[in-house]
Backbone atoms as SQL, in Angstrom:
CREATE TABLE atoms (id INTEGER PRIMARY KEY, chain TEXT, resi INTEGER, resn TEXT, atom TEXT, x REAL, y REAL, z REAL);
INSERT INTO atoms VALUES
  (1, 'A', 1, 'UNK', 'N', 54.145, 29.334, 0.374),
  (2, 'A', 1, 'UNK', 'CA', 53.468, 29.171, 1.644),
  (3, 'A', 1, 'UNK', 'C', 52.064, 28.628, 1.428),
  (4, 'A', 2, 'UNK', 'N', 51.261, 28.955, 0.369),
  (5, 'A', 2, 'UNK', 'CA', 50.268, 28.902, 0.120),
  (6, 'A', 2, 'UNK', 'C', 50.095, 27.540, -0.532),
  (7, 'A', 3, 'UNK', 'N', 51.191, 27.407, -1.416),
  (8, 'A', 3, 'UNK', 'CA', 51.023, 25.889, -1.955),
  (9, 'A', 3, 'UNK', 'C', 50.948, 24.797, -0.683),
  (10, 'A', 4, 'UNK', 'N', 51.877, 25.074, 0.153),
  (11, 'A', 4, 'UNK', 'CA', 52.081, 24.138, 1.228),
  (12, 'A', 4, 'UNK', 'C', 50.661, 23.438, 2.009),
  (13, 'A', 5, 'UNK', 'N', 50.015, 24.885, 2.397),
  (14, 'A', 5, 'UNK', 'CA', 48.859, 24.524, 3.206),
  (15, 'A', 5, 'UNK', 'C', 47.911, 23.656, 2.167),
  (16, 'A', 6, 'UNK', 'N', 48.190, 23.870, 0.644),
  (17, 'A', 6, 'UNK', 'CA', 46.930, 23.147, -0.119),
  (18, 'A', 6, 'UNK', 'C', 47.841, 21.701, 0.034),
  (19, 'A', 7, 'UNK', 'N', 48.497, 21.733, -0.429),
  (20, 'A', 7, 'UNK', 'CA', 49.484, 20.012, -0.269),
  (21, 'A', 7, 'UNK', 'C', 48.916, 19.516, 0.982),
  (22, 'A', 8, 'UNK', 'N', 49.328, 19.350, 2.154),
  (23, 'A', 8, 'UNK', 'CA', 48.747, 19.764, 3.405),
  (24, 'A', 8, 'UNK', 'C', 46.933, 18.991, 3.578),
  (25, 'A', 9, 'UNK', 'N', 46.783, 19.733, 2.542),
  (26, 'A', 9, 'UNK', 'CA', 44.944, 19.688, 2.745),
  (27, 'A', 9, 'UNK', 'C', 44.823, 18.405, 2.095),
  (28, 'A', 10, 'UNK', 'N', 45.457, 18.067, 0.616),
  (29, 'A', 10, 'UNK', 'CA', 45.474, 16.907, -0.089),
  (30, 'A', 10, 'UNK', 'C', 45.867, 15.959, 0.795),
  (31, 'A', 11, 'UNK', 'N', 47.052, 15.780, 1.609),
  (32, 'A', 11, 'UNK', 'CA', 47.426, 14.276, 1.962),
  (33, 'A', 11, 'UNK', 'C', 46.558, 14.224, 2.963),
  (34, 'A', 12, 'UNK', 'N', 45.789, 14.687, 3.771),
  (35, 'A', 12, 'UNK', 'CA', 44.547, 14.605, 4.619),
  (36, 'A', 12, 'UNK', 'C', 43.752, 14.389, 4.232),
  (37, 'A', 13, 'UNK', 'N', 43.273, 15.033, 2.904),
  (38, 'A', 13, 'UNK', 'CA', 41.830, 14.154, 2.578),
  (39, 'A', 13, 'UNK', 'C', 41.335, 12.488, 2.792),
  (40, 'A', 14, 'UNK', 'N', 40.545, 12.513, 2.965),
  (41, 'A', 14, 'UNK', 'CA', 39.777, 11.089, 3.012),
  (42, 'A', 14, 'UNK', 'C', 40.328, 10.499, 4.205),
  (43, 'A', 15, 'UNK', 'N', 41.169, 11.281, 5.058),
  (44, 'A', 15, 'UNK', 'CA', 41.499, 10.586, 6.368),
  (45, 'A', 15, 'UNK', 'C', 40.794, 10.570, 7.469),
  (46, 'A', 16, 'UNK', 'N', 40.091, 9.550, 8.178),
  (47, 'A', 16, 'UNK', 'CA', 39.285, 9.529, 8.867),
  (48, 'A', 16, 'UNK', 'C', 39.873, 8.645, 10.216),
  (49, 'A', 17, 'UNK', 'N', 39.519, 8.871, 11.313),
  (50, 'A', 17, 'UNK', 'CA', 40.010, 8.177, 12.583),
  (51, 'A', 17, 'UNK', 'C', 39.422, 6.596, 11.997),
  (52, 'A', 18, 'UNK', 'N', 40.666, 5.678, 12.817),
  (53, 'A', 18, 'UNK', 'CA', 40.239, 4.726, 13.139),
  (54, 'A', 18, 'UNK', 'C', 39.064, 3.493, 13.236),
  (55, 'A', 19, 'UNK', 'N', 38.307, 4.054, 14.021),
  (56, 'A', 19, 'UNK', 'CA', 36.983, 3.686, 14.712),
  (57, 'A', 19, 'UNK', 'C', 35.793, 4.193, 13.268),
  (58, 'A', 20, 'UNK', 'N', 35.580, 5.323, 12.906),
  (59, 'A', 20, 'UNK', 'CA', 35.121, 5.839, 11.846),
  (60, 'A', 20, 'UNK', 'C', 34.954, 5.119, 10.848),
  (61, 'A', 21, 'UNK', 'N', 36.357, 4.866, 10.130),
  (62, 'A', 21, 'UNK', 'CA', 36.978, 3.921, 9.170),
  (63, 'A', 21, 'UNK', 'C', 36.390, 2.463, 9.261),
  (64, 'A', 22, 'UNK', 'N', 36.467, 2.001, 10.037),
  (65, 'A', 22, 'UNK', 'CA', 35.388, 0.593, 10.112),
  (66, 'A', 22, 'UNK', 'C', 34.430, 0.298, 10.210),
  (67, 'A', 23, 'UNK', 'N', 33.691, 1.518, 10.881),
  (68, 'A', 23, 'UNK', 'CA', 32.526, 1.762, 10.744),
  (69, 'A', 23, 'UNK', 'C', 31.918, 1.782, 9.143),
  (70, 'A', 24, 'UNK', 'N', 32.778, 2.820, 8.661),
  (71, 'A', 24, 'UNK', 'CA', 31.474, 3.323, 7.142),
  (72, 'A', 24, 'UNK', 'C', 32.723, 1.781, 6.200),
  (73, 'A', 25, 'UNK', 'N', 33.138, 1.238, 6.478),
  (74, 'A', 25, 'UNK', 'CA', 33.520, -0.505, 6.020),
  (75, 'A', 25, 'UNK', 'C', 32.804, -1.194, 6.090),
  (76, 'A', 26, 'UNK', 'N', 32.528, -1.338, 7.534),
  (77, 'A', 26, 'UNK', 'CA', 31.348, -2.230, 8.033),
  (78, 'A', 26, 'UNK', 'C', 30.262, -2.261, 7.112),
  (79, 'A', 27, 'UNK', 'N', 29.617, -1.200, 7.275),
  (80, 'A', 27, 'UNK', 'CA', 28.421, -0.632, 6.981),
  (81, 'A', 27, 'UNK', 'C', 28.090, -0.834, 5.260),
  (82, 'A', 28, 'UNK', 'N', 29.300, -0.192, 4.236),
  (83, 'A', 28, 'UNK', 'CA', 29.741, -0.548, 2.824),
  (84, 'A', 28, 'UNK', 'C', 29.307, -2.199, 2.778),
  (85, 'A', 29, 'UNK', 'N', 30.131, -2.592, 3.638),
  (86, 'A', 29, 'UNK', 'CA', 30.321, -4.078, 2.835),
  (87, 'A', 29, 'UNK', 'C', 28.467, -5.000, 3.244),
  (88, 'A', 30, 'UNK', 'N', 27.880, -4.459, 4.563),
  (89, 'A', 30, 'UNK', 'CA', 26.940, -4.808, 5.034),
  (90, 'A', 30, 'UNK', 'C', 25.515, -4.631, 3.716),
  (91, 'A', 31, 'UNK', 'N', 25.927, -3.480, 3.797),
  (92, 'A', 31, 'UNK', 'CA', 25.108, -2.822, 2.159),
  (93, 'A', 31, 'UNK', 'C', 25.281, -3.593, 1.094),
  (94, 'A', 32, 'UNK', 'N', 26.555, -4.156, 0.580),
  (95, 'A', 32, 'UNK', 'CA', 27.095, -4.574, -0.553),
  (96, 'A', 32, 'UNK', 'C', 26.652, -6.207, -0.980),
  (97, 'A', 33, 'UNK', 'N', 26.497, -6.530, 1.003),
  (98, 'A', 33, 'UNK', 'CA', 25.768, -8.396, 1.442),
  (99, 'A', 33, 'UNK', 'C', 24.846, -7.545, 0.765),
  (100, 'A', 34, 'UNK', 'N', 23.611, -7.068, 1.316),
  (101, 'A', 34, 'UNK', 'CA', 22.561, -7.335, 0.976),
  (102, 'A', 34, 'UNK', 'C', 21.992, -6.644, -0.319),
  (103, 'A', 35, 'UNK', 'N', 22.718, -5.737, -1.276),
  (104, 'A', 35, 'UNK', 'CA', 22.921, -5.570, -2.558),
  (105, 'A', 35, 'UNK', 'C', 23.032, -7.336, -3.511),
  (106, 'A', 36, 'UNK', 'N', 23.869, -7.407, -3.413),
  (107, 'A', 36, 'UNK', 'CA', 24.315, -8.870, -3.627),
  (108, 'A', 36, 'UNK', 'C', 22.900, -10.232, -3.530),
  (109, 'A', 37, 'UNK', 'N', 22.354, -10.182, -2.603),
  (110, 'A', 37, 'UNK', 'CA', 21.449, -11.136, -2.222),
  (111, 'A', 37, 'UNK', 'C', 19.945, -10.003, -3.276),
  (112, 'A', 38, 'UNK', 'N', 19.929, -9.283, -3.202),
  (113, 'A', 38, 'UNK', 'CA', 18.969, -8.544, -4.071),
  (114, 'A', 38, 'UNK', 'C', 19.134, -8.068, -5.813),
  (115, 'A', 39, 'UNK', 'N', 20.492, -8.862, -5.491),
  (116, 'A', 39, 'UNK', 'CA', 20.369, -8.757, -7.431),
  (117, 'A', 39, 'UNK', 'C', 19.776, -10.471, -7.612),
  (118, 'A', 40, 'UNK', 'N', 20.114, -11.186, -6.942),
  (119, 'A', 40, 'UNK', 'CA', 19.848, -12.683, -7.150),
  (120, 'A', 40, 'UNK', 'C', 18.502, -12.488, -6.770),
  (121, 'A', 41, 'UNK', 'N', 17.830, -12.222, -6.029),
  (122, 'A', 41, 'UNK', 'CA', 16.475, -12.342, -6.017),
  (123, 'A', 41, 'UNK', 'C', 15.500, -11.731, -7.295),
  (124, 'A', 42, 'UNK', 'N', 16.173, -10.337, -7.604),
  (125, 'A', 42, 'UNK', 'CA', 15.191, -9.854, -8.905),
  (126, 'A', 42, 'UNK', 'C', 15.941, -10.420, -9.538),
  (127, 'A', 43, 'UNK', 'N', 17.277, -9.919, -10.106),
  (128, 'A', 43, 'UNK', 'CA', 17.598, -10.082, -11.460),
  (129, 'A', 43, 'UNK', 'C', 18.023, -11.736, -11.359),
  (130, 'A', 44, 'UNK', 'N', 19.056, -12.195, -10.580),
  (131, 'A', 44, 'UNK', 'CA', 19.261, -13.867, -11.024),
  (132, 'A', 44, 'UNK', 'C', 19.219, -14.529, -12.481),
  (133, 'A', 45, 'UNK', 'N', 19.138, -15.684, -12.031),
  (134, 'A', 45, 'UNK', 'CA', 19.667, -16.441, -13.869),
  (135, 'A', 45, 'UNK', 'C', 18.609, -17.754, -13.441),
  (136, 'A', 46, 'UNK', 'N', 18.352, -17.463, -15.160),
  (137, 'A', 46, 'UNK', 'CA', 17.413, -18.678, -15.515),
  (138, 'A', 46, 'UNK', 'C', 17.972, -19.925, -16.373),
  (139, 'A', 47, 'UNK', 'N', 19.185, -19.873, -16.299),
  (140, 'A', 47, 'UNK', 'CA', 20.035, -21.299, -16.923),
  (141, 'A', 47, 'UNK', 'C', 20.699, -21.971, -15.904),
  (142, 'A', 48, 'UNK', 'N', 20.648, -22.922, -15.968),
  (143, 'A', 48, 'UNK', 'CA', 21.050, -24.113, -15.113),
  (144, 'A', 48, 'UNK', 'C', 22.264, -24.166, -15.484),
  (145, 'A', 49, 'UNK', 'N', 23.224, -23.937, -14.273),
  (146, 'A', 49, 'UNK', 'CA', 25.006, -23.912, -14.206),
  (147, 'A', 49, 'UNK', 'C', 25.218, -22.691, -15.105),
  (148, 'A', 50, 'UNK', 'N', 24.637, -21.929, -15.631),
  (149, 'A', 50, 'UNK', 'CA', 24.743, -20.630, -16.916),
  (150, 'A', 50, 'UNK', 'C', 25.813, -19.678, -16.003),
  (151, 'A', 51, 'UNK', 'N', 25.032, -19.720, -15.161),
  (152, 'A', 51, 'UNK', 'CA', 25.918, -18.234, -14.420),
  (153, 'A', 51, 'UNK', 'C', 26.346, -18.563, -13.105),
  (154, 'A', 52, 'UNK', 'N', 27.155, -18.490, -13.035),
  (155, 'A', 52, 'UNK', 'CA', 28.367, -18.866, -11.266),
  (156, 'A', 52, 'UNK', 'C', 27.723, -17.742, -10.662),
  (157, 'A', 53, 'UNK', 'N', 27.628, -16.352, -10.881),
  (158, 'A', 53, 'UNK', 'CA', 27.454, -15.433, -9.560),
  (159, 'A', 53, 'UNK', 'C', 25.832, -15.645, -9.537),
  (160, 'A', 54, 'UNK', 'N', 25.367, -15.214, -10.421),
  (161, 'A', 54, 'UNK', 'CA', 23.889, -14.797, -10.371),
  (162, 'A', 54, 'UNK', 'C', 22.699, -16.615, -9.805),
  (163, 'A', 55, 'UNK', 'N', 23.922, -17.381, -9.916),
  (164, 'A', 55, 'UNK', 'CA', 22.513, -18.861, -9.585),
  (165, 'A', 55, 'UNK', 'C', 22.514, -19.462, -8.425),
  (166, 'A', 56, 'UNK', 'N', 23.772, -18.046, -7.904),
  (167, 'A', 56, 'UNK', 'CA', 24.177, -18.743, -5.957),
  (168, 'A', 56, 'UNK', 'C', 23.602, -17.879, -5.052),
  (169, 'A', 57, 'UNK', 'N', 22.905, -17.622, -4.594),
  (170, 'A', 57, 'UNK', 'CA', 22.575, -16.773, -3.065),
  (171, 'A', 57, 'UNK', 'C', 24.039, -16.129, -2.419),
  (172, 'A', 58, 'UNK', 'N', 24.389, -17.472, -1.988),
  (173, 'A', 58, 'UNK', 'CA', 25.959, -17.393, -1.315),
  (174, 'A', 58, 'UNK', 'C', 27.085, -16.474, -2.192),
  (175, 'A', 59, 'UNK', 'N', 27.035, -16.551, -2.912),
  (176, 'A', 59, 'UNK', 'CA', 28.093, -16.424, -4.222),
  (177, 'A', 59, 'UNK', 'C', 27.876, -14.923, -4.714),
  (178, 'A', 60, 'UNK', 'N', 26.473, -14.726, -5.061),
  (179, 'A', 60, 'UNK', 'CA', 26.113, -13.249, -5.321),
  (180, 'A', 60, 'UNK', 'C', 26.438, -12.235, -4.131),
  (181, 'A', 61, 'UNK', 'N', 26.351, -13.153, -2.413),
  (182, 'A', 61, 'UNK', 'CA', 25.952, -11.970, -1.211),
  (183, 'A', 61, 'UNK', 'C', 27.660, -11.566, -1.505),
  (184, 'A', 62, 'UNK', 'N', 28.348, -12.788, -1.143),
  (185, 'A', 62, 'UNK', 'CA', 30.266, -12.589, -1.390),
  (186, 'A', 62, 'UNK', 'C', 30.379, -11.852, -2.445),
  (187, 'A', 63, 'UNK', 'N', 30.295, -11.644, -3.512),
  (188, 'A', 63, 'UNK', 'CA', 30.647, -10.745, -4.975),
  (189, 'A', 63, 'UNK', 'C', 29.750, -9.209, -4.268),
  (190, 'A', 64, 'UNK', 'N', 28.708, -8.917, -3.480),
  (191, 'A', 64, 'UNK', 'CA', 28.010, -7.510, -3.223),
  (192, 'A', 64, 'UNK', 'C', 29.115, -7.213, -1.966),
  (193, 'A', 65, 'UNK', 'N', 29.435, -7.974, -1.164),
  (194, 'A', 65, 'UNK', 'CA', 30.329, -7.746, -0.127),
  (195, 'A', 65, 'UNK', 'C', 31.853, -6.929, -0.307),
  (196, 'A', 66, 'UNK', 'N', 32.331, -8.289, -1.223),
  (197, 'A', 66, 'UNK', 'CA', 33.783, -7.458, -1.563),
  (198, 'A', 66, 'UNK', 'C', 33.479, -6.160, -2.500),
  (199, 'A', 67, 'UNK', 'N', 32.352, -5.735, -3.316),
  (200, 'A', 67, 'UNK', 'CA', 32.214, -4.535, -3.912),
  (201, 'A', 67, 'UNK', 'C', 31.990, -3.722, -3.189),
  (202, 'A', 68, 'UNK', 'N', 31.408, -3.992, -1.682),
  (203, 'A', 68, 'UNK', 'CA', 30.946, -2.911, -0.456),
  (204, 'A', 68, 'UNK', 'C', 32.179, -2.654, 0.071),
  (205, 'A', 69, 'UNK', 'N', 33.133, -3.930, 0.535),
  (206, 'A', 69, 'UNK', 'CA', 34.242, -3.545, 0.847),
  (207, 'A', 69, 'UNK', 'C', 34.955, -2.275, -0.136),
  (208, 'A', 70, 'UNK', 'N', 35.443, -3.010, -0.762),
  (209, 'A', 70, 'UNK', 'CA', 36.423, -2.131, -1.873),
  (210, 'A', 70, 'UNK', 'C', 36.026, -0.615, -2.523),
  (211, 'A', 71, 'UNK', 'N', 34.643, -0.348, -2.490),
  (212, 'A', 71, 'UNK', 'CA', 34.510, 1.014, -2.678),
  (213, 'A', 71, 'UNK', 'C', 34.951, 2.032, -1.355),
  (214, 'A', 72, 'UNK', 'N', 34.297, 1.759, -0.544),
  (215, 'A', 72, 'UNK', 'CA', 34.899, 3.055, 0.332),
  (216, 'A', 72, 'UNK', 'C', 36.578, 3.031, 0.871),
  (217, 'A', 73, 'UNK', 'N', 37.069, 1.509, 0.545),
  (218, 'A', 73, 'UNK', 'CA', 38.700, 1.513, 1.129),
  (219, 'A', 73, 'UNK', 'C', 39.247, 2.157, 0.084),
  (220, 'A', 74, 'UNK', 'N', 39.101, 2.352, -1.224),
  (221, 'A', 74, 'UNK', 'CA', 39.607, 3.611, -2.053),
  (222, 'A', 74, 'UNK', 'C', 39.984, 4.915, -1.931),
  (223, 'A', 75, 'UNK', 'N', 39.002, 5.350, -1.205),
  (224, 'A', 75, 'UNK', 'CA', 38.678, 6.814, -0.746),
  (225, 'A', 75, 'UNK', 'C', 39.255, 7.087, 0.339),
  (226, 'A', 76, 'UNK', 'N', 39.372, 6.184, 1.522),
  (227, 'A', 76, 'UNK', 'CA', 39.523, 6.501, 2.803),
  (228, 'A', 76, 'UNK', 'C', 40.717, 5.877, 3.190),
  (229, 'A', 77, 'UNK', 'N', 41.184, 6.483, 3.904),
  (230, 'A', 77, 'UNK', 'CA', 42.667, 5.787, 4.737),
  (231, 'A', 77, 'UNK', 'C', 42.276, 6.118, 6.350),
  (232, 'A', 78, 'UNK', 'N', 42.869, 5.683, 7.078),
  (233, 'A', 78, 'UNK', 'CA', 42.465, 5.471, 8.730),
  (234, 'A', 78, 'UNK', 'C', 44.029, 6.291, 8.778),
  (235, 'A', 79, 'UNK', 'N', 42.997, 6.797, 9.646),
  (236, 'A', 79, 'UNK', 'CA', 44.819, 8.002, 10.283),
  (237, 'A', 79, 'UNK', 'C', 45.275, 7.599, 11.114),
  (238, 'A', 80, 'UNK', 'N', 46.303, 7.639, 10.779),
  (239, 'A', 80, 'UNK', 'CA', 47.429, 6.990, 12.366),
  (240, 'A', 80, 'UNK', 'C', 47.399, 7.415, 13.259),
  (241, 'A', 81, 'UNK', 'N', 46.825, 6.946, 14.232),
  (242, 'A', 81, 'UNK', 'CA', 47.090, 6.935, 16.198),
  (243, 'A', 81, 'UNK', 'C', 49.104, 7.353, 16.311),
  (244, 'A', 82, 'UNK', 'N', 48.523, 8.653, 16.579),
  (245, 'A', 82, 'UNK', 'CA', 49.752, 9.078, 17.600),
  (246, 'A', 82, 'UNK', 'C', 49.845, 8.819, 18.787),
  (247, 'A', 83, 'UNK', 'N', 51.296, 8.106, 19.467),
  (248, 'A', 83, 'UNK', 'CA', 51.001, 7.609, 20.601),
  (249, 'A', 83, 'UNK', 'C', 51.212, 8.986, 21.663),
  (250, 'A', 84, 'UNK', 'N', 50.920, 8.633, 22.688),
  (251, 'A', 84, 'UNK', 'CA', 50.503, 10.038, 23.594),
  (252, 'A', 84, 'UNK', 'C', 52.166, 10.361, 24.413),
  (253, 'A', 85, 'UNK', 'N', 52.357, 9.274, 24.821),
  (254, 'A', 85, 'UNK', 'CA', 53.960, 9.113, 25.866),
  (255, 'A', 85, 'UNK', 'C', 55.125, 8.577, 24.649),
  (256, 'A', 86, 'UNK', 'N', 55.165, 10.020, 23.648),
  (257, 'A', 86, 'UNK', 'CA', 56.435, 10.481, 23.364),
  (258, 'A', 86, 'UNK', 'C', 57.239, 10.902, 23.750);
């Protein structure tokens, strides 16, 4: 009985509504743009064609983005909308 409710507790974790879920996405990947645009500003590259991520603005914000993306979609799953008129 007891195992059940912990099983239970596990496949719920990290489940968050919907609306929630895109939110702290949003927000990740928004962080991750401007992570991205702030490694190229301090750190960046001082060789000409040397480095693809670090000598693009564009290129670094996309590489901080999909890392903003992809960390919190790990963790989190969006819980399924039960429909109401079953």
């Amino acid at each position: 009985m007891e195992e059940n409710k912990e099983q239970a507790k596990a496949k719920t974790k990290g489940n968050v509504s919907r609306k929630t879920y895109l939110w702290i996405i949003g927000t990740f990947t928004l962080v991750g743009v401007l992570g991205g645009y702030a490694y190229y500003t301090f750190v960046g590259c001082n060789l000409e064609g040397g480095c693809a991520i670090r000598s693009n603005p564009y290129l670094s914000m996309i590489w901080g983005g999909a890392m903003g993306y992809l960390l919190p979609d790990m963790f989190l799953n969006p819980r399924k909308e039960v429909a109401e008129n079953q």
